[in-house]
N, C-alpha and C positions, 0 to 999 in steps of 0.2 A: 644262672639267670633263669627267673622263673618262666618259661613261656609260654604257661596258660596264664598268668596272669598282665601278660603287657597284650593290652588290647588296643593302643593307639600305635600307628602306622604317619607317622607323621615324615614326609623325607621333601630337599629340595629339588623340585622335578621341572623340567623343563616345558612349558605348552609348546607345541607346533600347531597349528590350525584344532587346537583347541581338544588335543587330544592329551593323554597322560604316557609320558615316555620313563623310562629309567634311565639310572645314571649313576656311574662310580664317582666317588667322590674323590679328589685331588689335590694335593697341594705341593705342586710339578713346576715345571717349567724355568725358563731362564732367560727372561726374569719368572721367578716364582709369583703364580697367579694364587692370591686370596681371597677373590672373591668366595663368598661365602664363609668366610672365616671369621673370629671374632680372636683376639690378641687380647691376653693382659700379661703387667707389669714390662718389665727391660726388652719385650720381646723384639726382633728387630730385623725386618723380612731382606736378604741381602739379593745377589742377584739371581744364584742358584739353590738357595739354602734358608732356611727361615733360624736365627737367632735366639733361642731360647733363654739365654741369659750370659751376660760378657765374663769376660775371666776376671772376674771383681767379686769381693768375699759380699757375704751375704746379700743374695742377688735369687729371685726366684719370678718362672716368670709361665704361659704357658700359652697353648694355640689350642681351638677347637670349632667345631661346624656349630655355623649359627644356631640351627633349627636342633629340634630333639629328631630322635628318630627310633620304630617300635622296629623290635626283631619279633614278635609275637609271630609271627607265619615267616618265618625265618627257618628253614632247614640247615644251613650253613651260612656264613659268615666267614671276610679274609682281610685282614689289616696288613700293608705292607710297608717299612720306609727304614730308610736309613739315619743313623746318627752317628754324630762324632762328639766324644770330648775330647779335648784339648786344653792345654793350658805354659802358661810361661812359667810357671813352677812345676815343682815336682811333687807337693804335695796335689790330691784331689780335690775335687766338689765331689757333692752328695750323689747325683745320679740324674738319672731321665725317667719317665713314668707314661706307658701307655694306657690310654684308658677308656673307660663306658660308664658314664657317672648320670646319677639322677641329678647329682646338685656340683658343677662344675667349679674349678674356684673361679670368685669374682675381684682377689687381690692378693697380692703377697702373701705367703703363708710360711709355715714351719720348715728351713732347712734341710733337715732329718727327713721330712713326708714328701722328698723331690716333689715338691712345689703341689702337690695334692694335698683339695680341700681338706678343711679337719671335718670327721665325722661324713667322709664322704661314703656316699651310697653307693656301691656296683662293682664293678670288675676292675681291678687295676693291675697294670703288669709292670712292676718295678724294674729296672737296670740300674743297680745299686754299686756306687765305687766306694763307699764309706762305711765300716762298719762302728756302728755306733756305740759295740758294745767294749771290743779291744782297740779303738780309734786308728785303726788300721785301713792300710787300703785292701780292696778286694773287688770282685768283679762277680757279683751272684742277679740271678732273676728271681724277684717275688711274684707270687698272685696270691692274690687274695679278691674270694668273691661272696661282698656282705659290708658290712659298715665299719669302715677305719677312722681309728680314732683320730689318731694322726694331729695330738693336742702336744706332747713331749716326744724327746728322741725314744723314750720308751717304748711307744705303742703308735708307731707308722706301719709300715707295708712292713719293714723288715720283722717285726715283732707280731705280725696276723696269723696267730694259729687257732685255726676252726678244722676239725677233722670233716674231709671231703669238702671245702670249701677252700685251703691255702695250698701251697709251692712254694718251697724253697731252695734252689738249686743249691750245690757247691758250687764251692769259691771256683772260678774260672781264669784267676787272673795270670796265671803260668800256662794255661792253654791258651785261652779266648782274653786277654784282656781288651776291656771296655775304653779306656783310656791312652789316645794314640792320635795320630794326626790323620790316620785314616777313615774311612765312613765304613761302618760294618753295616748290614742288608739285614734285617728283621721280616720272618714272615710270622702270624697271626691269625690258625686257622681253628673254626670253631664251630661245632657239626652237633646236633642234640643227640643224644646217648640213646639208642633204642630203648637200651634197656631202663634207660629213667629217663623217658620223656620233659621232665623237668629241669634236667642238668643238662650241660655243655661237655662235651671231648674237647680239651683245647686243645693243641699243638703250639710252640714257640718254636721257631728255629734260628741261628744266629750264624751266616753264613752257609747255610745249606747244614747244618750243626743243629739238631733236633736237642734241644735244652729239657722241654716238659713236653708231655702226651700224655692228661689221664682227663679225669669225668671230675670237673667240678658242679657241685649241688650250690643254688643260692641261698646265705643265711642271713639270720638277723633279718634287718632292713631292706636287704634286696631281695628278700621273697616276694616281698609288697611292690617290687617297680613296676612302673608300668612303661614308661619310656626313658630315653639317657641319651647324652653327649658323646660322642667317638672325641675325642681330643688328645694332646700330649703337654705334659709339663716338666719341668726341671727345676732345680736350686742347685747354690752352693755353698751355704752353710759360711762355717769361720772358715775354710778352705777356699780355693774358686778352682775355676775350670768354664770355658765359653762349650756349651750346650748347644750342637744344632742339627737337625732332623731338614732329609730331603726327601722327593721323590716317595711322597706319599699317597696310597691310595686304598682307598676303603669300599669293597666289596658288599652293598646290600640291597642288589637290586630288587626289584619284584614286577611282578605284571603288568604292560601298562594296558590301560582298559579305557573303549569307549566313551564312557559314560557312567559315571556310580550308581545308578539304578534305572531302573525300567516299570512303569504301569501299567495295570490295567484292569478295567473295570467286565464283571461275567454278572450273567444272569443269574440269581438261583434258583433253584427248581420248585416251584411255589410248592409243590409237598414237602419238602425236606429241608428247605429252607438255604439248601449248600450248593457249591460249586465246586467244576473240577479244572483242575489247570495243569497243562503238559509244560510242568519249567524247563526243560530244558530249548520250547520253545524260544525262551528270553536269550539263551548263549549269544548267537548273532548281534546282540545288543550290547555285548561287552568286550568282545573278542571280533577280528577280522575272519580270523581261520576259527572256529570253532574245534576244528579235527584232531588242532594241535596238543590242545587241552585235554586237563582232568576238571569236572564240574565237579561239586557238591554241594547240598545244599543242606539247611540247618534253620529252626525254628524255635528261637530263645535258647541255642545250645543243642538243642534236641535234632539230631540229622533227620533228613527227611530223607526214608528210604524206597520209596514211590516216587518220583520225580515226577516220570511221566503221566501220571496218575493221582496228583494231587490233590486232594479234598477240602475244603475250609468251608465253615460256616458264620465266620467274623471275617471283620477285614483282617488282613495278615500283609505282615514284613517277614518276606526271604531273604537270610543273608545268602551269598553266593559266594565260594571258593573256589579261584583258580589257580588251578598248577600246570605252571610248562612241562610239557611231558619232557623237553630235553634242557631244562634249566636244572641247577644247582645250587641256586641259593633262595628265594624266599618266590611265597605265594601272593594269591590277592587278594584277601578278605574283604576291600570296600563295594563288590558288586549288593546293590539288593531290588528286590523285588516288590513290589508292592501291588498286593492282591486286593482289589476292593469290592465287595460287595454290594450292585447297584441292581434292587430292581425297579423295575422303569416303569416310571407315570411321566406323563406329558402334559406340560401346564400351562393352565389358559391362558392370552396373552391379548391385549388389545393394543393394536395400532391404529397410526393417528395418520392423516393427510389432510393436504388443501384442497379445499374445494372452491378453485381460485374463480375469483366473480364472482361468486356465486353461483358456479356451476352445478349441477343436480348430481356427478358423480365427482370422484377423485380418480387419481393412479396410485393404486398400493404394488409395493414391494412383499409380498408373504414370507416373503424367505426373510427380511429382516425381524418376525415374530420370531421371540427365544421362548421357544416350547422348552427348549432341552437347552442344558448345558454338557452333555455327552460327548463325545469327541467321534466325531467319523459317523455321525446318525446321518440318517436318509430321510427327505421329507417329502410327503405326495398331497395335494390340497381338491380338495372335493367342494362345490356349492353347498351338499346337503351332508348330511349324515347316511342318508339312505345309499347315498353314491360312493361313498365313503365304505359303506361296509359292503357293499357288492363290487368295489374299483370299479365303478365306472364312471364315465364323463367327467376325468381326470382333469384342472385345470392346466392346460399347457402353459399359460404364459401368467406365472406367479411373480416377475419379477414387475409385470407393468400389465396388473390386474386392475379392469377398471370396472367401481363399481360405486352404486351408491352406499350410505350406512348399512351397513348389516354382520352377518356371521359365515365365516365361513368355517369349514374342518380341516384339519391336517391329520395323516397318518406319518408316524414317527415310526423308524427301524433303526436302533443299534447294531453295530457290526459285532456284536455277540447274539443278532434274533432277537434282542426285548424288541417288543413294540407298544405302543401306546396313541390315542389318540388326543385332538386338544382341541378346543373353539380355539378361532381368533378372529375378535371382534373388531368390526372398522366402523371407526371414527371421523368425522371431520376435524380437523382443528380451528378452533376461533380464528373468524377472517378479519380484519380489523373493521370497527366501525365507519362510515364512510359518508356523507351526505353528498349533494351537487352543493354546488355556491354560484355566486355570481358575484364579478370582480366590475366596476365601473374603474373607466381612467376618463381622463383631459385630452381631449384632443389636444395633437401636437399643430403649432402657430405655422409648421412647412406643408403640413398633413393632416386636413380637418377629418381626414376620415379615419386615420388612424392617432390611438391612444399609447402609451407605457406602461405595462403590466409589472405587477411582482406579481407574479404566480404563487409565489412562497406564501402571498399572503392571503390565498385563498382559505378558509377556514371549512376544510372537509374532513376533521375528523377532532379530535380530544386526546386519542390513544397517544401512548407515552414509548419511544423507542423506536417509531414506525421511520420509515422512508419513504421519498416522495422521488416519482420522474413522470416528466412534460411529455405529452404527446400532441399531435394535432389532428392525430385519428384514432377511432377505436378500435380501429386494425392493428395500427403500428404498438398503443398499449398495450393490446395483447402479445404481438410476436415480439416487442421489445425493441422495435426498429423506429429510428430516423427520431430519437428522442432531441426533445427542443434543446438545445444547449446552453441556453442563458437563459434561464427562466426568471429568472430576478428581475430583469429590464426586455421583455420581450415587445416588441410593436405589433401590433396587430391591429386589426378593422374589428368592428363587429362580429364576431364569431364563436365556434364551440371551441374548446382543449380539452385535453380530458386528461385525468391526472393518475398513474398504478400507485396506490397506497400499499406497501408492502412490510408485515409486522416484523417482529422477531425471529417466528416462528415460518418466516418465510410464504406466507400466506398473503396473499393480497386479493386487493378490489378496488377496482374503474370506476371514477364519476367523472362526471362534467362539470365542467369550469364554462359557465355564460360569462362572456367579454360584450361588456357595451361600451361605448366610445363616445362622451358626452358629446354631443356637437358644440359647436364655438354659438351662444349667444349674444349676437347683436342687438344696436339701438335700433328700431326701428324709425327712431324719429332724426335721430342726429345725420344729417345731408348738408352737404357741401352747399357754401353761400357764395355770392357774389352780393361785392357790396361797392364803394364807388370808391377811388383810390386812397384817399382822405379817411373816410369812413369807419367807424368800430361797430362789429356785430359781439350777438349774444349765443353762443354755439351750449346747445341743450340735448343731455344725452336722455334724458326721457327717464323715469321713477321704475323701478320694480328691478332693481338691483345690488348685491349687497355690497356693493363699495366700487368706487369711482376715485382713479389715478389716472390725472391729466398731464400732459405732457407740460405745462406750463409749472404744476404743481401741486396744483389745485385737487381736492379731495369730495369735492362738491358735484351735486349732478348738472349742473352747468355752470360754465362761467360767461363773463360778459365784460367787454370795451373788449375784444377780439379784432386787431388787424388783420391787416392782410396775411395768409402764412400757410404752412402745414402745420396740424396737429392732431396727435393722438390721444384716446383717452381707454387705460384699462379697463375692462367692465369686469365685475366680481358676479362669478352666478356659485353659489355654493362654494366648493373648492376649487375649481376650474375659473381661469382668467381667459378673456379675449381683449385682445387689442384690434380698437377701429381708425381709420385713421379717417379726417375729414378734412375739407382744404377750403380755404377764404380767399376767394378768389378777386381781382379786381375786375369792375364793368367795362367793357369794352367802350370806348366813345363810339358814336354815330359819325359816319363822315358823310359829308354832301359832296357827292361824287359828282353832277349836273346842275347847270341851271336852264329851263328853257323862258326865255323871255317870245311873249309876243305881246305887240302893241304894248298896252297897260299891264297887261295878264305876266304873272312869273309863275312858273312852277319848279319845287324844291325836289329834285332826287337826292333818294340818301340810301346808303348804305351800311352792314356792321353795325354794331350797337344792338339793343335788345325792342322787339318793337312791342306796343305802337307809340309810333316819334310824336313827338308835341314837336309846333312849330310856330316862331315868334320874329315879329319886327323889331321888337324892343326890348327883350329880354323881360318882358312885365306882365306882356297880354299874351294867353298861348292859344292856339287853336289845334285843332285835330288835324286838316285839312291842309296838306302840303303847296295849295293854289293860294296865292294872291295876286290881287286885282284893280282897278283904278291906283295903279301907283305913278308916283308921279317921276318927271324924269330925272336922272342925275343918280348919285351915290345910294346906296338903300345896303342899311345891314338887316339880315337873315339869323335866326339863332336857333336852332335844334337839340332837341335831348328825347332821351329815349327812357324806356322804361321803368330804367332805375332813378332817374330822377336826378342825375348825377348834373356837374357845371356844364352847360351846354357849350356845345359847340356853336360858332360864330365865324359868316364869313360877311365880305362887302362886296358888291354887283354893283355894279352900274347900267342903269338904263337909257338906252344911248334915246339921242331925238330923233323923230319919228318926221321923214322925209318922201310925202304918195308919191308927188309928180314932179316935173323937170323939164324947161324948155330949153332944149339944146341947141339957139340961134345968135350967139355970139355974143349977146346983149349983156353980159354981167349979170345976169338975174336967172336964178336958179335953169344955171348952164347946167350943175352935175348936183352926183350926191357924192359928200364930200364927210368921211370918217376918221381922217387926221386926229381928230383930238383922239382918239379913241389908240393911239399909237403905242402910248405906253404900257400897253396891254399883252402879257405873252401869246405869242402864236395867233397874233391877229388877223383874220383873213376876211376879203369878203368877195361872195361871187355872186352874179347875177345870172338867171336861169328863163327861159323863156316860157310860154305857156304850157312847152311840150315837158319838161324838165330836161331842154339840153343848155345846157354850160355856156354862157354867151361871151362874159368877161368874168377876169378873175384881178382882182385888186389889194396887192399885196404892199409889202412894205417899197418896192420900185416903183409903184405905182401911187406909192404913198396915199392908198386908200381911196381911190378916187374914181367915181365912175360919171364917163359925159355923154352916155348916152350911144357909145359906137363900138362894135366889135370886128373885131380885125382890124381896125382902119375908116372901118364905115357906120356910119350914122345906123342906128335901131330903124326899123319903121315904128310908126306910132303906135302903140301899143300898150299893154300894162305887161310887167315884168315881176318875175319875187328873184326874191336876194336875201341870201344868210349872211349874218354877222358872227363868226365863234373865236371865240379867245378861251384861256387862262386866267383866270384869279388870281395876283398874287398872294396868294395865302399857301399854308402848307401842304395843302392837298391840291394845290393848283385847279380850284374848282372850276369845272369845266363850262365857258356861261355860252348862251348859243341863242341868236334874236332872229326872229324869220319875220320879214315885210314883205310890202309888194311899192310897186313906185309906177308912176302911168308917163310915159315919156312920149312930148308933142313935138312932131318936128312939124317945122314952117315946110310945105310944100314949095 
């Protein structure tokens, strides 16, 4: 096996937290684990034993590791397992076949080639029980390391002779035979030859029974490999025999390592253009213990025998070799190094901020300016240049730099000493466009002073992507507190809002939202009527409004034959409605609450009703003046109306006869005054009173109205006397009538 020319390193390894371990490879257990394994043909994994092909005549079958795998930093190598043939006959099968193939088989194959590809590439080690040439049985090991034809019984493993490339043991079958119900133990061990670095020492043993031990060279075909399959196959030809292999295990570990490379960028020495690198710095980076180890290092093949002291003037790839100082079997050829050549300039960079509201300054972050793409640089931010090259008046607080548009300096340092300097220039970013507006609503019909807002639909900007939130101070728009939460129907009075228009770019600006709140317009002219109960009015909401919805139905600016009633009518001013309501009221009658009668003379009290009263004897003739006078005696109606003009009211008075004087001397001739007829009159009373106004008699219905001139029992002295007449009207107001006279009473002395 060539191994300068296998340069892939390919094996299945296991991650732990992400680190590269090694691992023997296996095909163990009971039951026998395959994972990693790949089967073709009969093969047939049992509980302890993997089946290679059944005791059935032409049956060829084989098992090998997924993955390829490179022995190129391979110092030794060990194959270990067991196998058994068997069979219910006495004649054999062909044999078993260990192997290391570039091209594994992928089906059934030739009998005679125990189950190896045809023309296969690399190292195979035969356990051969058939001899193909005298069809005898026998029990020999082949190798052969190079390309087997492996097309006829002619030219398989048993028939590979390359000088310093094959192995053919004697026959073993009277000492060692192959063929038994027993498992014989195979070890498989293979160490590159000092003395030809390009060849293998193999060793075979079969039961602690050393079979081969010499230095195979690779020919043909397998000079050129570059990786191969570890696998086993078998057949059995026109014979049979059940093939099966345990307790397998394949020896190739190698290093496990960190991380497959390491970076990093140096300055060069602006004279010479170069850089120096101590590699063995990088160890730590691939290795835990470093101490344990052998490093090397190599540059397209070429060792680098300066490690410590390494020079480049390109970028450069290190490979990196480790060897376990107490391992045995292979190295680690995937460490590498990457050397790059950086030298440092620092690049201008402009940054952006809000200059929210239109503020005169912003808050910059400096440290978000990418001067450098460098890894592990340091950065110091000066106002000027001048301060900048002298370090002083360092900006301390670059992360919430507040300034207006301008330039500031940064000094840059690489953790290799480059430095460089850069502008970084500060920007405002575009605030969104923004106007004030002004929103008109309707007063609400519960709340003339307040209106219903959409905010939304104030129109304070154009920009496209922006956001909008309510405020109702320009306090709270700024700190972002106590935002309106239903802007869409908000009630308010007359007032400011003010609105944070905030872009994409997270930049905003305040205006003001003017809220006016139309007032409710009234009719000025439309007032409540009074009309007389019968009566139809004409209710007129008065011109200079764009449309009129009356409670009746009506679309008109007034209507008219209007009873008695409530009713409302919509007024239209613009887009805002008011509802007025007005009422038709009915006139109150007038009531004639008194009547005073004296002598001839009446006069009318009245009451309620709207004044001033017309008043009438006849319902024909009216006068102003509530007195009438020479009336004569006996029944008399009365009629009143008032303002409105409405059906008068009507009562009927009687005015009683008018009796001065009275001789109370037994005679039959005006003994008394006598007011009987006047009886049927409610609440008829009458009393007579002396000159003093004391109470002298009083002549009720027991007395049946009747006065003769004596009080107590005793005759008046002669004298003149007044006397009230007062009653009730039968009518509905029981009009109150009331007559004052005087009477002169003669007594005969």
């Amino acid at each position: 096996m060539n191994k300068n020319l296998l340069f892939y390193f390919t094996l299945i390894l296991f991650c732990i937290t992400g680190k590269l371990y090694s691992q023997t490879y296996q095909l163990a257990g009971n039951p026998v684990n395959t994972t990693g394994w790949t089967t073709v043909g009969p093969t047939v994994v049992n509980t302890d034993f993997v089946q290679l092909t059944p005791d059935t005549n032409d049956q060829s079958g084989s098992i090998r590791l997924n993955n390829p795998i490179n022995l190129k930093f391979c110092d030794k190598w060990r194959v270990e397992f067991d196998f058994r043939m068997d069979s219910n006959q006495t004649a054999n099968g062909d044999g078993i076949a260990f192997w290391y193939l570039a091209n594994p088989p992928v089906a059934s194959v030739l009998g005679s080639g125990l189950g190896v590809s045809q023309n296969a590439v690399g190292l195979v080690a035969g356990f051969d029980t058939y001899n193909n040439t005298t069809t005898a049985v026998m029990s020999k090991v082949h190798v052969a390391y190079g390309q087997v034809v492996n097309t006829t019984d002619a030219n398989n493993v048993e028939f590979f002779n390359v000088a310093g490339s094959s192995f053919h043991s004697p026959d073993l079958n009277t000492t060692l035979p192959f063929q038994g119900l027993t498992y014989k133990h195979v070890e498989v061990t293979a160490e590159v030859n000092p003395l030809a670095p390009t060849s293998w020492i193999i060793q075979i043993k079969i039961d602690g029974t050393t079979i081969c031990n010499q230095s195979f060279a690779p020919s043909g075909a397998a000079a050129a490999m570059t990786v191969g399959y570890f696998g086993f196959s078998a057949s059995t030809g026109g014979n049979r025999s059940r093939h099966s292999i345990k307790n397998v295990k394949i020896y190739t570990d190698k290093v496990p390592i960190l991380q497959p490379s390491a970076t990093q960028s140096f300055c060069p020495n602006p004279a010479t253009g170069a850089a120096t690198a101590n590699l063995t710095l990088f160890n730590p980076q691939f290795v835990a213990n470093p101490a344990n180890y052998t490093f090397t290092y190599s540059v397209g093949g070429t060792p680098i025998t300066n490690p410590t002291n390494y020079t480049f003037t390109a970028n450069t790839n290190v490979s990196v070799f480790i060897k376990d100082n107490a391992g045995i079997l292979c190295d680690n050829p995937d460490g590498q190094i990457q050397l790059t050549l950086s030298p440092f300039t620092a690049t201008n960079v402009t940054i952006s901020e809000c200059n929210n509201n239109n503020a005169a300054t912003a808050t910059f972050n400096l440290t978000t300016a990418n001067v450098s793409a460098v890894p592990g640089i340091t950065k110091k931010y000066y106002k000027t240049l001048a301060d900048l090259t002298a370090g002083t008046n360092e900006i301390t607080n670059p992360t919430a730099y507040i300034s207006a548009p301008g330039i500031v300096y940064v000094k840059v340092t690489t953790p290799q000493g480059c430095s460089g300097n850069a502008q970084i220039t500060l920007n405002f970013l575009p605030l969104p466009v923004v106007t004030d507006a002004t929103l008109q609503a309707c007063s609400i019909v519960t709340n003339s002073t307040t209106g219903l807002f959409n905010l939304t639909s104030a129109v304070v900007t154009s920009d496209i992507g922006i956001t909008k939130k309510f405020y109702t101070s320009l306090a709270n728009a700024l700190a972002g507190t106590n935002e309106i939460a239903n802007p869409i129907a908000y009630i308010s009075q007359s007032t400011e809002v003010f609105v944070k228009v905030t872009s994409t770019n997270n930049c905003f600006t305040i205006k003001k939202i003017t809220l006016k709140v139309i007032p409710p317009v009234k009719s000025t002219v439309l007032q409540d009527k009074i009309i007389c109960i019968d009566d139809r009015t004409t209710l007129d909401a008065g011109p200079g409004f764009d449309g009129y919805e009356w409670s009746t139905g009506a679309t008109t600016s007034s209507i008219q034959g209007v009873p008695i009633g409530m009713y409302w009518v919509r007024l239209k001013t613009g887009n805002c409605f008011t509802i007025q309501t007005v009422t038709v009221k009915a006139s109150n009658n007038p009531v004639i609450t008194s009547i005073d009668i004296k002598n001839n003379t009446i006069t009318v009290n009245v009451s309620a009703g709207t004044a001033p009263y017309k008043y009438s004897l006849d319902g024909i003739n009216w006068q102003d003046s509530n007195v009438f006078t020479g009336l004569p005696r006996g029944e008399i109606k009365i009629f009143v109306k008032d303002f409105y003009n409405c059906e008068p009211v009507e009562v009927q008075i009687t005015v009683p006869n008018l009796l001065n004087a009275i001789t109370p001397n037994g005679d039959n001739v005006n003994d008394l005054i006598d007011y009987s007829a006047l009886a049927y009159k409610k609440n008829l009373l009458f009393i007579v009173y002396d000159r003093y106004g004391n109470k002298k008699y009083e002549a009720d219905k027991m007395r049946n109205f009747k006065w003769d001139g004596t009080s107590g029992g005793k005759k008046m002295p002669t004298g003149t006397y007044w006397y009230t007449i007062s009653w009730n009207e039968n009518d509905k107001n029981n009009t109150l009538t009331q007559y004052n006279g005087w009477v002169l009473v003669k007594n005969r002395e």
